[in-house]
N, C-alpha and C positions, 0 to 999 in steps of 0.2 A: 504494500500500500504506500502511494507517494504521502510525501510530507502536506502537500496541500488537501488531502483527502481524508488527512489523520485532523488536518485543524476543523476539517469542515465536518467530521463526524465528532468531533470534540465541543464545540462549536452547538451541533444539534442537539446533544445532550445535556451542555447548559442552559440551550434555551428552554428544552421540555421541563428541567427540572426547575427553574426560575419561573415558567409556569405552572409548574405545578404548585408552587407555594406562594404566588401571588393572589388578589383577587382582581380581576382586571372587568374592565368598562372602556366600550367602544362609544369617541364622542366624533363624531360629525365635526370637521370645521374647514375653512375654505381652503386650505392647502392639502385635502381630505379626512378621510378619519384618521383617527387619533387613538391609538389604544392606551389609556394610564395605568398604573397600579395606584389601586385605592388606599391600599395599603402601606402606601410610601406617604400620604397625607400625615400631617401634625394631627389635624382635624381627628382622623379615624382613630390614632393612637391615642386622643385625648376622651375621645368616644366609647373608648373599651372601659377607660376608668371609673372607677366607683368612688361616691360619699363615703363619711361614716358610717350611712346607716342601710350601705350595701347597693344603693339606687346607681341608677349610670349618674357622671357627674352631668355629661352634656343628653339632653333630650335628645327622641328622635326629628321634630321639628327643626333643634337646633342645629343637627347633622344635617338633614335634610337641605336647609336654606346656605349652609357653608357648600356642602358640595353643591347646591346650584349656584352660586354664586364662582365657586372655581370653573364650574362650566362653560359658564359668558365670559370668564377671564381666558380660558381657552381658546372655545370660538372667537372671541374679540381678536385673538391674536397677539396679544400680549408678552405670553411667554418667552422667556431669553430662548434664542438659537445661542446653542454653542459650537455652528460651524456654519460652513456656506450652505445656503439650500438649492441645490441641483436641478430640482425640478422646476420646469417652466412654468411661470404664472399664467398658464393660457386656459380658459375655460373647457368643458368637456366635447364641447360644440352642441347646436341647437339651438332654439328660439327661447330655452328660459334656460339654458344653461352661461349665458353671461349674467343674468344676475345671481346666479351662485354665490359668487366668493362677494363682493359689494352689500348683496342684503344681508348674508350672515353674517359680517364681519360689525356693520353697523348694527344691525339689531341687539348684537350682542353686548356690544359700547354704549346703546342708550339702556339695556339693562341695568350692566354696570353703573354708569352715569345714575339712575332713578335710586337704585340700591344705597348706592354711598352717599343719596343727598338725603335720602333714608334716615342711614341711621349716623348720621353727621360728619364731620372730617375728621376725629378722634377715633373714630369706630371701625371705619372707612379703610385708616393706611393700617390698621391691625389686621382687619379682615384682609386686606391686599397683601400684607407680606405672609400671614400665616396659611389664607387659602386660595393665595393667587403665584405668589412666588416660591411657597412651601418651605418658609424659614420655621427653625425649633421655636419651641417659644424663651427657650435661652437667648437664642439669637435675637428675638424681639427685645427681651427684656435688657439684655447689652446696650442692645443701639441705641434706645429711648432711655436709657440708666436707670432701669425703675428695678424696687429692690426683685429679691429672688422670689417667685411664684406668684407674680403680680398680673405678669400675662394671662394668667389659668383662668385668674377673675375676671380679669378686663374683657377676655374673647367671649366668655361666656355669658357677659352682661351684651357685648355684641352680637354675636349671635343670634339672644334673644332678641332685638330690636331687629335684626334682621329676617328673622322668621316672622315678625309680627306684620314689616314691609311687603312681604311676599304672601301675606295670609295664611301664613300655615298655622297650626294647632295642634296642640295632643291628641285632643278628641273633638268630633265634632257637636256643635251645639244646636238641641232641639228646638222645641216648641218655646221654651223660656226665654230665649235670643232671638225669636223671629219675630219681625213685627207686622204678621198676618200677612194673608194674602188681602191688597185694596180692592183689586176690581178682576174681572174676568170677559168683560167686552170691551170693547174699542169706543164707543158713547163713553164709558166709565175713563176712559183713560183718557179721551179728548182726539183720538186720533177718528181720521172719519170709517166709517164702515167700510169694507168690504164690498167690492162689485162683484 
């Protein structure tokens, strides 16, 4: 067996096994899909941990709106390249295949953009380094010199404002948060009837 046939069966075997112990998520974005490990996130690792009193620290909502929020950081197009990228910025051809890369890339930006005016510019460059750039939250808590385990608090007051942004919830709320239904015709709503 040549030497290049020994790296590429070498090579297959770490990719299976680095598959095999990730948890991976295919995201759509204009330079195509994107496969991540979820499990490379701050987020998820912070997700596994428990309170005192046994409960996760971070909610599923607040997981929920962190990783949507990395998601439009993706799509948006955000993420560092750490080399040249090869491939050609050319669309896949077709009549809506030029607004591919153009509508996801802004869609994703005025996400972003609504999110962080959301939950305000404090909340904002935290959720961006920890679930857009995937810095530890040591790393957070360095750069901003705030003491040790400050980050834990601060993401997760985050987060919650950002779930709140995005409308998620733990559970959903019945009869006691609705405020009826008004009308059921069109006379009732003002709009004209139906020909």
């Amino acid at each position: 067996m040549s030497r290049n046939a020994t790296r590429a069966t070498a090579d297959d075997d770490n990719d299976r096994f680095r598959r095999a112990h990730q948890e991976r998520a295919r995201i759509e974005t204009p330079d195509g899909p994107v496969e991540i490990d979820l499990s490379e996130s701050p987020l998820r690792w912070l997700a596994s941990r428990r309170d005192a009193a046994g409960r996760p620290f971070l909610s599923a909502a607040e997981v929920d709106a962190g990783e949507r929020f990395r998601r439009d950081f993706t799509q948006a197009g955000l993420s560092p390249r750490l080399g040249a990228q090869w491939a050609a910025p050319v669309a896949r051809g077709g009549a809506e295949a030029s607004l591919d890369y153009s509508d996801i890339v802004v869609a994703a930006r005025r996400r972003l953009a609504r999110a962080s005016d959301a939950v305000g510019p404090d909340f904002a460059s935290l959720l961006l380094d920890i679930c857009g750039f995937l810095k530890g939250l040591e790393q957070a808590e360095r750069e901003r010199q705030w003491p040790a385990r400050t980050a834990k608090i601060v993401l997760k007051l985050a987060l919650g404002a950002l779930a709140r942004a995005y409308g998620l919830d733990e559970a959903a709320q019945g009869p006691a948060q609705s405020r009826g239904i008004r009308a059921w015709s069109a006379a009732a709503t003002g709009d004209p009837p139906p020909r």
